[in-house]
mmCIF file of the N, C-alpha and C atoms, coordinates in Angstrom:
data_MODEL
# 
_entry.id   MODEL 
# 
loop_
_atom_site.group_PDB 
_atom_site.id 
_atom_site.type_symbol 
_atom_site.label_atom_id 
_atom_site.label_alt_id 
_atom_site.label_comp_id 
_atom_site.label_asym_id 
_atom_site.label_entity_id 
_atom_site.label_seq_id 
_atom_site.pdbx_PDB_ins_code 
_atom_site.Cartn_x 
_atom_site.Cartn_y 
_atom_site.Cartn_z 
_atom_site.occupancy 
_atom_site.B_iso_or_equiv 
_atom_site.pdbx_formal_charge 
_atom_site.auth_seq_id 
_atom_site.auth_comp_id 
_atom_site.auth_asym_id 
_atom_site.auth_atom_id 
_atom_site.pdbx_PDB_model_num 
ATOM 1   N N  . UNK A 1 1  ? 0.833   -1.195  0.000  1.00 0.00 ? 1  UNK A N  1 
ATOM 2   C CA . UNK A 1 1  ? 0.000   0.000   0.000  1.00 0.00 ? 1  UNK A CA 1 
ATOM 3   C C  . UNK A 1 1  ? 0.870   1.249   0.000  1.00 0.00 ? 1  UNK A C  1 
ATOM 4   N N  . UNK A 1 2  ? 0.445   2.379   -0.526 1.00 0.00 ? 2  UNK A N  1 
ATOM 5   C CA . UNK A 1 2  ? 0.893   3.441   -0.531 1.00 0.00 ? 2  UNK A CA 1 
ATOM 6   C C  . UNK A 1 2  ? 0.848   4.357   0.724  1.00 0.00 ? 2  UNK A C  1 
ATOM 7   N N  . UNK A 1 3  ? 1.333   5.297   0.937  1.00 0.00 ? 3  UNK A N  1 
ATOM 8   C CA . UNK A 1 3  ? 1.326   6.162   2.244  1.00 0.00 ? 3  UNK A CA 1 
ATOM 9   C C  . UNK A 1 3  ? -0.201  6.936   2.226  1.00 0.00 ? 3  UNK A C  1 
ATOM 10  N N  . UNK A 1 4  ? -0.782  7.604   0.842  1.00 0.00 ? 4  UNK A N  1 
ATOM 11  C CA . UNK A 1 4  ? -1.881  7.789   1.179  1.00 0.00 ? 4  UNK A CA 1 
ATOM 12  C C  . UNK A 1 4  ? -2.885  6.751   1.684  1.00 0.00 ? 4  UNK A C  1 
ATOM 13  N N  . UNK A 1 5  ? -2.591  5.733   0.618  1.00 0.00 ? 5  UNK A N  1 
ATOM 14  C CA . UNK A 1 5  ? -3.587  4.408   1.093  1.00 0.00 ? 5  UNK A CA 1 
ATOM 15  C C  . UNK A 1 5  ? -3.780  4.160   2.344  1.00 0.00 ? 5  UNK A C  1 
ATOM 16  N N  . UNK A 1 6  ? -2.613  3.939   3.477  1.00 0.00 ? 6  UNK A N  1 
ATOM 17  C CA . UNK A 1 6  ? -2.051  3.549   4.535  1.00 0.00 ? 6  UNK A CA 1 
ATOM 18  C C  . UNK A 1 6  ? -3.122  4.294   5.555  1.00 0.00 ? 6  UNK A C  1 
ATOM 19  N N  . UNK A 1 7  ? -3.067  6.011   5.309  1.00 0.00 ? 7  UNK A N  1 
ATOM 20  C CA . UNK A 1 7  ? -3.120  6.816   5.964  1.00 0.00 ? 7  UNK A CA 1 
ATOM 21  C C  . UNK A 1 7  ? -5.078  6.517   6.115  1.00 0.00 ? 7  UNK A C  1 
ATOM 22  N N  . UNK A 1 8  ? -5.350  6.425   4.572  1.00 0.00 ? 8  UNK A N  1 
ATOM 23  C CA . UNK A 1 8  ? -7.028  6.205   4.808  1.00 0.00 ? 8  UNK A CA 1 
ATOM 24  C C  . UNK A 1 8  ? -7.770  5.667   5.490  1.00 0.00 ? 8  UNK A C  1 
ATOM 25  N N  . UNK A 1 9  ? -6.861  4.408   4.900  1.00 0.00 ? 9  UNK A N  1 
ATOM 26  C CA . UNK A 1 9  ? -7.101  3.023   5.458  1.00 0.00 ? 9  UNK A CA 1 
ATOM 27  C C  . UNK A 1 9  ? -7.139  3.058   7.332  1.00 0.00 ? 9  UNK A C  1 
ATOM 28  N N  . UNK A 1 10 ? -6.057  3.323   7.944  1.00 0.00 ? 10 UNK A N  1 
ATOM 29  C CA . UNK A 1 10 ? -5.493  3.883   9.102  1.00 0.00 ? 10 UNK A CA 1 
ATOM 30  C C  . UNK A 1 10 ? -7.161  4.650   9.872  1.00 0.00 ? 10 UNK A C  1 
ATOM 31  N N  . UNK A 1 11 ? -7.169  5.931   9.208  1.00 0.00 ? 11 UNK A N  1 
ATOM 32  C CA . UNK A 1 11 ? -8.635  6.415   9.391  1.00 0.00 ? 11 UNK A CA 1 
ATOM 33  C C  . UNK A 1 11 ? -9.305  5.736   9.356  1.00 0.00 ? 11 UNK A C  1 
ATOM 34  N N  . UNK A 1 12 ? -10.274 5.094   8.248  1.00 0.00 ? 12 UNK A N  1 
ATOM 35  C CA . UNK A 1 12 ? -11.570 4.683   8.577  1.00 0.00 ? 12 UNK A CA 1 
ATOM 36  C C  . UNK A 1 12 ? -11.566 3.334   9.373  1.00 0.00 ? 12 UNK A C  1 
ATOM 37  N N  . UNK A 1 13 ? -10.454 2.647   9.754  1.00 0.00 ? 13 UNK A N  1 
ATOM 38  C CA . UNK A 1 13 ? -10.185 1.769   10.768 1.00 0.00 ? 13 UNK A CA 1 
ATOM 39  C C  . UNK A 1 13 ? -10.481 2.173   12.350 1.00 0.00 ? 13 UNK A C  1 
ATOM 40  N N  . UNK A 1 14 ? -9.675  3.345   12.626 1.00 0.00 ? 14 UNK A N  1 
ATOM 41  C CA . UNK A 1 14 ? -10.223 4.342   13.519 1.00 0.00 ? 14 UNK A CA 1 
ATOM 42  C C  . UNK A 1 14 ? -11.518 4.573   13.590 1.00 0.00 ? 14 UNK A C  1 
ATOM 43  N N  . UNK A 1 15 ? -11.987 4.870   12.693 1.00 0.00 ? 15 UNK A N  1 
ATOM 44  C CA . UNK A 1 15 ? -13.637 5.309   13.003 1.00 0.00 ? 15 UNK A CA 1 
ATOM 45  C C  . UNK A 1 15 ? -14.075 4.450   12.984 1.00 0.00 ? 15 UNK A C  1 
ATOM 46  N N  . UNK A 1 16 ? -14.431 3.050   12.547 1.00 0.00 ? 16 UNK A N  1 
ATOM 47  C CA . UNK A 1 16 ? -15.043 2.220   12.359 1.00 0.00 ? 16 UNK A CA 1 
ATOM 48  C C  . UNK A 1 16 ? -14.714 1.971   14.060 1.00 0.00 ? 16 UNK A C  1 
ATOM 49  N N  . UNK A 1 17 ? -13.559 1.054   14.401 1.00 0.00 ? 17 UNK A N  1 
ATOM 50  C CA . UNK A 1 17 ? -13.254 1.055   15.796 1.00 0.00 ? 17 UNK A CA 1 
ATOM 51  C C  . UNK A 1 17 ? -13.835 1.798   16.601 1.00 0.00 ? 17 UNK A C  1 
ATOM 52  N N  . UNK A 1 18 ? -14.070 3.279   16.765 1.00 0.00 ? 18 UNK A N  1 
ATOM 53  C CA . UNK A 1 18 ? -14.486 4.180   17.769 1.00 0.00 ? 18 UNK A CA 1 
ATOM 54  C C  . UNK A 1 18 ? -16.377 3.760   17.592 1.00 0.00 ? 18 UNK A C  1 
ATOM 55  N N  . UNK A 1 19 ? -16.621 3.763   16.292 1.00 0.00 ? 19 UNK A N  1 
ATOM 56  C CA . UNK A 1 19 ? -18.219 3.461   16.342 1.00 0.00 ? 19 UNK A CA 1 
ATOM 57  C C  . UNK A 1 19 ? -18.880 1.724   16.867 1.00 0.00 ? 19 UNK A C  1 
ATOM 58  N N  . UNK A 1 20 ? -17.119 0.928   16.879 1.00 0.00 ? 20 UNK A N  1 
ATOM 59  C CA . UNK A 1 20 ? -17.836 -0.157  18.089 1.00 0.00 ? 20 UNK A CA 1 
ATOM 60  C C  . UNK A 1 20 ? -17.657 -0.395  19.456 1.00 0.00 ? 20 UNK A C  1 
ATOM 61  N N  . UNK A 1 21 ? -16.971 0.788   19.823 1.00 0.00 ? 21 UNK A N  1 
ATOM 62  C CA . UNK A 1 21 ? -17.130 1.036   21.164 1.00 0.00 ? 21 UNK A CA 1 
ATOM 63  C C  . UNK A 1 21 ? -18.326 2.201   21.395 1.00 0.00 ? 21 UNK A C  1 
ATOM 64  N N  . UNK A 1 22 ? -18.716 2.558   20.488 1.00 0.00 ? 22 UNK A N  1 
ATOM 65  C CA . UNK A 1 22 ? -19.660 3.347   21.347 1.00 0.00 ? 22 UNK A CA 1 
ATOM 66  C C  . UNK A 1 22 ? -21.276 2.020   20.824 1.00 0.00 ? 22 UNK A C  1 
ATOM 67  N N  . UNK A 1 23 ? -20.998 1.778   20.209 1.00 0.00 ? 23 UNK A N  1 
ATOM 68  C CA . UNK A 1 23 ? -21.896 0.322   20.448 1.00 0.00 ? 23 UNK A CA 1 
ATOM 69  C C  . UNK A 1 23 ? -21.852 -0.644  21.743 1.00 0.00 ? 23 UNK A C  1 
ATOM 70  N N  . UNK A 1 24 ? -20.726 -0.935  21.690 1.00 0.00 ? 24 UNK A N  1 
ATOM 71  C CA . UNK A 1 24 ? -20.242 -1.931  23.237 1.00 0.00 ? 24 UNK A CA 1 
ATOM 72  C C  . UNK A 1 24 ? -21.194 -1.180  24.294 1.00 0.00 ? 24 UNK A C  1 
ATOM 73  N N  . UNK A 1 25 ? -20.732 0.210   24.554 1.00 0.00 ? 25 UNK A N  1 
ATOM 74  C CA . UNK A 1 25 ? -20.934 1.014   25.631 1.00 0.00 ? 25 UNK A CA 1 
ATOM 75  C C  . UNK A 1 25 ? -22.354 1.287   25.552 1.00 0.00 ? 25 UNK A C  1 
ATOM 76  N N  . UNK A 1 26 ? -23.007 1.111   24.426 1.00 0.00 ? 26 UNK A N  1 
ATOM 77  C CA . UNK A 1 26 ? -24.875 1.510   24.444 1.00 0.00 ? 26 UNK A CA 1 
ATOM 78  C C  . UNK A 1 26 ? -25.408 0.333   25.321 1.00 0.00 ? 26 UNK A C  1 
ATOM 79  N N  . UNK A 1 27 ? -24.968 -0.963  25.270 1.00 0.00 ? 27 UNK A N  1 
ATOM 80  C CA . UNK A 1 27 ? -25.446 -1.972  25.898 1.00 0.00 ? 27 UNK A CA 1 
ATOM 81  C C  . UNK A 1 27 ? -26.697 -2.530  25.293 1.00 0.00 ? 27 UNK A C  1 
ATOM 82  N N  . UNK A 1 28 ? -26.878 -1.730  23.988 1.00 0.00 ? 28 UNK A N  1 
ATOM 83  C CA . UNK A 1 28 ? -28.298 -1.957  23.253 1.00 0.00 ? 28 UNK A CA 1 
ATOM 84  C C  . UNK A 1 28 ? -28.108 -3.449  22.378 1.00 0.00 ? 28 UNK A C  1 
ATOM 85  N N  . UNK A 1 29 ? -27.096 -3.819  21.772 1.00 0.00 ? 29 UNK A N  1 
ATOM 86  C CA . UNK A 1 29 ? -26.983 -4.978  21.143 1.00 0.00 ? 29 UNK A CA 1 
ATOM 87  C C  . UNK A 1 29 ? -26.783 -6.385  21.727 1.00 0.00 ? 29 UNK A C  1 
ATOM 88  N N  . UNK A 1 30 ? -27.547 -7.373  21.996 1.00 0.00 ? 30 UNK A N  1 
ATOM 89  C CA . UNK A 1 30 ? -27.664 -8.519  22.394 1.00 0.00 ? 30 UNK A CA 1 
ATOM 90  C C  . UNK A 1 30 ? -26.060 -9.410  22.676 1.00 0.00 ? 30 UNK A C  1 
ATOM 91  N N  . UNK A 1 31 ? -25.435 -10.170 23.232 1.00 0.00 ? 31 UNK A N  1 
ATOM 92  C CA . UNK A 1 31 ? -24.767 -10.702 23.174 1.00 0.00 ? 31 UNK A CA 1 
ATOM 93  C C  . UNK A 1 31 ? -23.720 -11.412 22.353 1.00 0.00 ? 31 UNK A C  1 
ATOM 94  N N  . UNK A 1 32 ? -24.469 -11.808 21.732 1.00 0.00 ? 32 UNK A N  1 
ATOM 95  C CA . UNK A 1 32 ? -23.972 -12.846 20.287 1.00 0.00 ? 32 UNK A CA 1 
ATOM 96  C C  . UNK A 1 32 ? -22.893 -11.203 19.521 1.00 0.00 ? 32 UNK A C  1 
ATOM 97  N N  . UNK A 1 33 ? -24.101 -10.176 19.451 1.00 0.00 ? 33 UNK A N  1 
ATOM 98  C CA . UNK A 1 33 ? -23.942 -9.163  18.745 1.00 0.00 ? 33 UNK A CA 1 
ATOM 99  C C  . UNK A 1 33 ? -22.514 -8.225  19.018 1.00 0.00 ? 33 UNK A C  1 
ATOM 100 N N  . UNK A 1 34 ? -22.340 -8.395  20.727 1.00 0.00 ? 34 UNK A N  1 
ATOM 101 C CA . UNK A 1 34 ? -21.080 -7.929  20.985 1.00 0.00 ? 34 UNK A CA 1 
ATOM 102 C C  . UNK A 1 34 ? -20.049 -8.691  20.681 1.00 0.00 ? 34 UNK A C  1 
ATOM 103 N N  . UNK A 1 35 ? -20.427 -9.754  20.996 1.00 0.00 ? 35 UNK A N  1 
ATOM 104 C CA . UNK A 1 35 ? -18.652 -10.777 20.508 1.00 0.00 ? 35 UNK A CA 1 
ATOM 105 C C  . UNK A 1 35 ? -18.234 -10.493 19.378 1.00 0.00 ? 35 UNK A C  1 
ATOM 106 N N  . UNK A 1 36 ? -19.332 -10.335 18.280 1.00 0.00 ? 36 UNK A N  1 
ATOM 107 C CA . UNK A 1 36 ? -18.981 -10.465 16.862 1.00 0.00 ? 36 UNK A CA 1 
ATOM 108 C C  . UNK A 1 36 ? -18.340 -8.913  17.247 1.00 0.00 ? 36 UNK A C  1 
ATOM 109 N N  . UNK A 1 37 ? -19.375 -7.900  17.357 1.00 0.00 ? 37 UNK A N  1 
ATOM 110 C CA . UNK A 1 37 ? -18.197 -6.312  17.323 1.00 0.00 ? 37 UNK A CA 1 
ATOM 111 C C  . UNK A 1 37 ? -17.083 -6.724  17.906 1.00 0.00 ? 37 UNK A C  1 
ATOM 112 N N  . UNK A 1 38 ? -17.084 -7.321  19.614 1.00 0.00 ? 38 UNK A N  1 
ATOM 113 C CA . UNK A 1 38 ? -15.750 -7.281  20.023 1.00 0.00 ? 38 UNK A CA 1 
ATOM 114 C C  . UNK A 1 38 ? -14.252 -7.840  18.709 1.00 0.00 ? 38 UNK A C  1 
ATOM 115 N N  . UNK A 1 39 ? -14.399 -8.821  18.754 1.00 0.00 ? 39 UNK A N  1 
ATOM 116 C CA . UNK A 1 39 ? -13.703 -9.421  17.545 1.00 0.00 ? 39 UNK A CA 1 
ATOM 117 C C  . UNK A 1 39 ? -13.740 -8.257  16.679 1.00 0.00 ? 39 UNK A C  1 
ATOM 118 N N  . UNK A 1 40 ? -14.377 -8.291  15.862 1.00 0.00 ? 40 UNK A N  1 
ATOM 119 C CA . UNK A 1 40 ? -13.988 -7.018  15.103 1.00 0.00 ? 40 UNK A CA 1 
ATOM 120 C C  . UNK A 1 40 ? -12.707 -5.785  15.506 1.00 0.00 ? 40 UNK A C  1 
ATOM 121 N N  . UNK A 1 41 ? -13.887 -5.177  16.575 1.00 0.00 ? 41 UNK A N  1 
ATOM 122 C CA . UNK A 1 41 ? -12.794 -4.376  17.256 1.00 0.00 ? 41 UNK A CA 1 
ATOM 123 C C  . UNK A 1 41 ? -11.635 -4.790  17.564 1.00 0.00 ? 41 UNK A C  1 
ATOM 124 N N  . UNK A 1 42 ? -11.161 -5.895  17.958 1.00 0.00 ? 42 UNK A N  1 
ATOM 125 C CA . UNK A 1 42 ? -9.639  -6.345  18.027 1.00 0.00 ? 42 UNK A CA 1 
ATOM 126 C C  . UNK A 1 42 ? -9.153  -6.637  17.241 1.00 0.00 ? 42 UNK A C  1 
ATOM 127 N N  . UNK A 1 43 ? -9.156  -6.767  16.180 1.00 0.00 ? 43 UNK A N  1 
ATOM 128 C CA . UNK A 1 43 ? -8.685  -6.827  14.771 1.00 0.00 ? 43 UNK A CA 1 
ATOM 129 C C  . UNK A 1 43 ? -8.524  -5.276  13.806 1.00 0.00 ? 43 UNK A C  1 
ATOM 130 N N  . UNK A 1 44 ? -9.619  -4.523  14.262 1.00 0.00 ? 44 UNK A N  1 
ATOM 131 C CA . UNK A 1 44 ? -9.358  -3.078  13.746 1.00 0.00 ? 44 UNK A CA 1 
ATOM 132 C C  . UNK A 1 44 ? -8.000  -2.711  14.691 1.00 0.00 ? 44 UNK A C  1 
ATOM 133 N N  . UNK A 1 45 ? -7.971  -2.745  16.143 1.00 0.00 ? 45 UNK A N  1 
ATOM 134 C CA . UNK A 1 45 ? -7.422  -2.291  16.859 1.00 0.00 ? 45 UNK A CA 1 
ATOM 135 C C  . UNK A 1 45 ? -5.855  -2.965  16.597 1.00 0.00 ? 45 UNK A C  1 
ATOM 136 N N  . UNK A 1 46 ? -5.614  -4.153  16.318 1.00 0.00 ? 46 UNK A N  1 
ATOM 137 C CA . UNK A 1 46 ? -4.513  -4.497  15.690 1.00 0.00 ? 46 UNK A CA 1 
ATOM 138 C C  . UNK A 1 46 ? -3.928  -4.152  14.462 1.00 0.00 ? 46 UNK A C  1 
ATOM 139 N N  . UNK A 1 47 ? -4.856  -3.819  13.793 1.00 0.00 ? 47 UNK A N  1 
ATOM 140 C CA . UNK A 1 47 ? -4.442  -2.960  12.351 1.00 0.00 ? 47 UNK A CA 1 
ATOM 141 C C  . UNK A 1 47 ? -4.019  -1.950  12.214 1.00 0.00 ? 47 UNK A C  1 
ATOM 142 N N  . UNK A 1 48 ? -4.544  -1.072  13.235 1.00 0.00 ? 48 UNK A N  1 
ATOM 143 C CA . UNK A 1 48 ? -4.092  0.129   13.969 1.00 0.00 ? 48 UNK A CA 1 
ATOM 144 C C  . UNK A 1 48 ? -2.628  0.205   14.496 1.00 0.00 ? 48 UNK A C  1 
ATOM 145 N N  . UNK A 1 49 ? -2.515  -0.293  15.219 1.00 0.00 ? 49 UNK A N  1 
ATOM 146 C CA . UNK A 1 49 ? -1.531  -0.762  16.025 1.00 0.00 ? 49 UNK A CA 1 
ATOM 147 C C  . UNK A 1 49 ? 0.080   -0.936  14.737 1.00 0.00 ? 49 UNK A C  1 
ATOM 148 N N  . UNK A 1 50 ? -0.217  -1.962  14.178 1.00 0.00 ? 50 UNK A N  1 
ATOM 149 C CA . UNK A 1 50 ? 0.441   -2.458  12.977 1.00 0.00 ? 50 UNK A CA 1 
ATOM 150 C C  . UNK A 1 50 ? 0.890   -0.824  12.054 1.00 0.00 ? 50 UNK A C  1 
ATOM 151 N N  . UNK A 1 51 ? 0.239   -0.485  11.799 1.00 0.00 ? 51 UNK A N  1 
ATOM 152 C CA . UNK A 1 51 ? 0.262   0.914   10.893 1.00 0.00 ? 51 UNK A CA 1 
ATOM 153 C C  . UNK A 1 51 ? 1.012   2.016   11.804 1.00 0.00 ? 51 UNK A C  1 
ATOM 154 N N  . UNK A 1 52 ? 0.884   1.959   12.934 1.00 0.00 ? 52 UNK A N  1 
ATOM 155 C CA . UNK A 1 52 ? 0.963   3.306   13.841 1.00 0.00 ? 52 UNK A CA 1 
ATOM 156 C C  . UNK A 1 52 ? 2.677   2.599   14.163 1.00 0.00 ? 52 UNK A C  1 
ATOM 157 N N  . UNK A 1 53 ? 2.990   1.181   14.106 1.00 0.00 ? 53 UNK A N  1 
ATOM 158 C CA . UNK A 1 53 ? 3.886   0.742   14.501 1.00 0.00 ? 53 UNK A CA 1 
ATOM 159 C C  . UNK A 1 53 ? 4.842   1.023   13.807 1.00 0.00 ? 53 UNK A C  1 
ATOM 160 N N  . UNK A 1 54 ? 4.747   1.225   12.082 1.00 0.00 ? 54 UNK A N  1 
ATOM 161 C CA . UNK A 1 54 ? 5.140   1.258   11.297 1.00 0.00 ? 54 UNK A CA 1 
ATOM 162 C C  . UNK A 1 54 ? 5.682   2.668   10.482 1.00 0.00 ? 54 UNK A C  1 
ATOM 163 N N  . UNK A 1 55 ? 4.931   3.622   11.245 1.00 0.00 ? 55 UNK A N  1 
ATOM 164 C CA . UNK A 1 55 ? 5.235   4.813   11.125 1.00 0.00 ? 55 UNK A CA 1 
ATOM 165 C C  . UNK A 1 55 ? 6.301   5.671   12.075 1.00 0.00 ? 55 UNK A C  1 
ATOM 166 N N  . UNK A 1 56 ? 6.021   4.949   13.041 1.00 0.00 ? 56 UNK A N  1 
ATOM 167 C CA . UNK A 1 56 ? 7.154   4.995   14.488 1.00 0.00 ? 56 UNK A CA 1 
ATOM 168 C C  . UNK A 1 56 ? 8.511   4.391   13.631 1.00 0.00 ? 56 UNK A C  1 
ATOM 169 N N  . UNK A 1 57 ? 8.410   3.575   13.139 1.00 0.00 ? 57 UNK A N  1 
ATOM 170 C CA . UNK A 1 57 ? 9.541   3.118   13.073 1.00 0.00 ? 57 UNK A CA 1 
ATOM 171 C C  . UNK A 1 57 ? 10.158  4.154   11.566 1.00 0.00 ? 57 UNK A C  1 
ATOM 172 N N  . UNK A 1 58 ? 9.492   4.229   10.296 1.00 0.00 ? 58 UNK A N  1 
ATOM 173 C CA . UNK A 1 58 ? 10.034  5.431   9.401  1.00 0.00 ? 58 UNK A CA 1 
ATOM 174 C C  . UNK A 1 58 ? 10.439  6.816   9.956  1.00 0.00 ? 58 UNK A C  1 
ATOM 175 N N  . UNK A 1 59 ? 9.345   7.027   11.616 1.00 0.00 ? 59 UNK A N  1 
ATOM 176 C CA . UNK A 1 59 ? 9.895   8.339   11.844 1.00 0.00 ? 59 UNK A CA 1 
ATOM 177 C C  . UNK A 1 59 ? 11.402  8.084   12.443 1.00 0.00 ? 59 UNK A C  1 
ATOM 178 N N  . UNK A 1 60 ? 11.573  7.176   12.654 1.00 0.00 ? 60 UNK A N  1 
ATOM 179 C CA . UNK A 1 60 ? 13.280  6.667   13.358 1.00 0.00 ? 60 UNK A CA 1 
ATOM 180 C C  . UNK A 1 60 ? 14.005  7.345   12.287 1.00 0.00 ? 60 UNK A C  1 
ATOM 181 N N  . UNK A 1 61 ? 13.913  5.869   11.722 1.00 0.00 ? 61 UNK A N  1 
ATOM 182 C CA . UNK A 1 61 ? 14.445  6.288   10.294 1.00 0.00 ? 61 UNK A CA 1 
ATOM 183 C C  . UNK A 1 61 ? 15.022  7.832   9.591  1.00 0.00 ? 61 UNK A C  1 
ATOM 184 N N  . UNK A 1 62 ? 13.987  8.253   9.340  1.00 0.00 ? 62 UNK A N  1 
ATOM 185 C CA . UNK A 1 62 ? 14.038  9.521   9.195  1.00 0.00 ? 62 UNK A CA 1 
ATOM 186 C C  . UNK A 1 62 ? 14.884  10.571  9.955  1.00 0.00 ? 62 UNK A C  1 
ATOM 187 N N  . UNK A 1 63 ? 14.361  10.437  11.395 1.00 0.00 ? 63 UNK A N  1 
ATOM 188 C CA . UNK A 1 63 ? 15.276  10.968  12.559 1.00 0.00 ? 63 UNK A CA 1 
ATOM 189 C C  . UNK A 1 63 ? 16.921  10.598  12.380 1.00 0.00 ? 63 UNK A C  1 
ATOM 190 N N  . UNK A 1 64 ? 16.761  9.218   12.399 1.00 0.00 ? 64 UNK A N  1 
ATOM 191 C CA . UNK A 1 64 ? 18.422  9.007   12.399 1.00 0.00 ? 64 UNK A CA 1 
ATOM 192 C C  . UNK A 1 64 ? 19.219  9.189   11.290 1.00 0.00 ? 64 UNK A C  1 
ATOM 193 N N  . UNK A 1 65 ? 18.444  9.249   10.005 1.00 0.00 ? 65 UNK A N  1 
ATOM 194 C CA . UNK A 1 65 ? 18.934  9.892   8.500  1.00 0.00 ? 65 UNK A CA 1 
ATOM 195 C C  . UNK A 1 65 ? 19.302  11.725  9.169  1.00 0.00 ? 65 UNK A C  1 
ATOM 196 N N  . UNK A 1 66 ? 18.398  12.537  9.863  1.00 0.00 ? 66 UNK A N  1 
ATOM 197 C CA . UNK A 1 66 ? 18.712  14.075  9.917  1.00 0.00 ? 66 UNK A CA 1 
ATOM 198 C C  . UNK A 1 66 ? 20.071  13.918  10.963 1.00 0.00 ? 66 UNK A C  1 
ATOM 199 N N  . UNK A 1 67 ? 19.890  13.060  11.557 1.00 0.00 ? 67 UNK A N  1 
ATOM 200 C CA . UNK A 1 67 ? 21.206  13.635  13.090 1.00 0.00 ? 67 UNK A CA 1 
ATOM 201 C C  . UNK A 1 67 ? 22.914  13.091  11.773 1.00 0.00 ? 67 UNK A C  1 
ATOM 202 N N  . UNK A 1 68 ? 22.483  11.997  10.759 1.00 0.00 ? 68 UNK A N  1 
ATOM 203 C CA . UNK A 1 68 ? 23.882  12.080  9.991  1.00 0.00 ? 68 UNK A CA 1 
ATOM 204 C C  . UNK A 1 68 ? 23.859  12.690  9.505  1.00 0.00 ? 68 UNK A C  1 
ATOM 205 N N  . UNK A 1 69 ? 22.685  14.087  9.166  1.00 0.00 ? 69 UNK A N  1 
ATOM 206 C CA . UNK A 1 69 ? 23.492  15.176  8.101  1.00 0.00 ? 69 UNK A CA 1 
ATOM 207 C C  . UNK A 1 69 ? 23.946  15.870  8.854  1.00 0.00 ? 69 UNK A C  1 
ATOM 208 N N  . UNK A 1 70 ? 23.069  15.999  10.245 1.00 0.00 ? 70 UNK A N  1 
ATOM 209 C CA . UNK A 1 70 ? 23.647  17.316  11.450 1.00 0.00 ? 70 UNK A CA 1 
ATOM 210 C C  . UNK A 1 70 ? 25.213  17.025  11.392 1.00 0.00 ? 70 UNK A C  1 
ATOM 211 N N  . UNK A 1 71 ? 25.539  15.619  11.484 1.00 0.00 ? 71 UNK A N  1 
ATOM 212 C CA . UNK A 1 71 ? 27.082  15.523  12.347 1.00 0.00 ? 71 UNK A CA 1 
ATOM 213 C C  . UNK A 1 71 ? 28.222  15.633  10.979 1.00 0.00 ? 71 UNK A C  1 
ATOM 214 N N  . UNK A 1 72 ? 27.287  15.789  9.812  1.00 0.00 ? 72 UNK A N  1 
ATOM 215 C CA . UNK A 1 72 ? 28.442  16.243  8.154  1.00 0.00 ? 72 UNK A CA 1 
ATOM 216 C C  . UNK A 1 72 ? 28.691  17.414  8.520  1.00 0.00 ? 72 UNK A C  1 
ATOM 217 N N  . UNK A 1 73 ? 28.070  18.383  8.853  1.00 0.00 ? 73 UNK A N  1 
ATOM 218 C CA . UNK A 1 73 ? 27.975  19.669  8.635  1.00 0.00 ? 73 UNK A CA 1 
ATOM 219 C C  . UNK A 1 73 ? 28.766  20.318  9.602  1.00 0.00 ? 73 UNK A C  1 
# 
């Protein structure tokens, strides 16, 4: 995937996630109905995770690419 892709993707994972916790938290959906969100939600929430992990690590990257130009100069 591309960085925009990433970034979308990233989003509507987020929202989707945030709209099954505020499901969880209504208490309005039957049982069966939460497991299936829960699951869900832990799988968005790992995708999340995965992506956010992955950006941490380019911002390294990145970081430790600027401190070798600082120490050329």
């Amino acid at each position: 995937m591309d960085q925009m892709t990433d970034t979308s993707h990233f989003e509507n994972s987020l929202k989707e996630l945030e709209k099954i916790v505020r499901e969880l938290e209504s208490g309005d959906i039957n049982l069966d109905e939460s497991l299936k969100k829960f699951e869900q939600g832990i799988q968005l929430y790992k995708n999340c995770r995965v992506t956010l992990e992955n950006a941490e690590k380019k911002i390294k990257i990145l970081s430790d690419q600027l401190k070798e130009v600082d120490y050329k100069d």
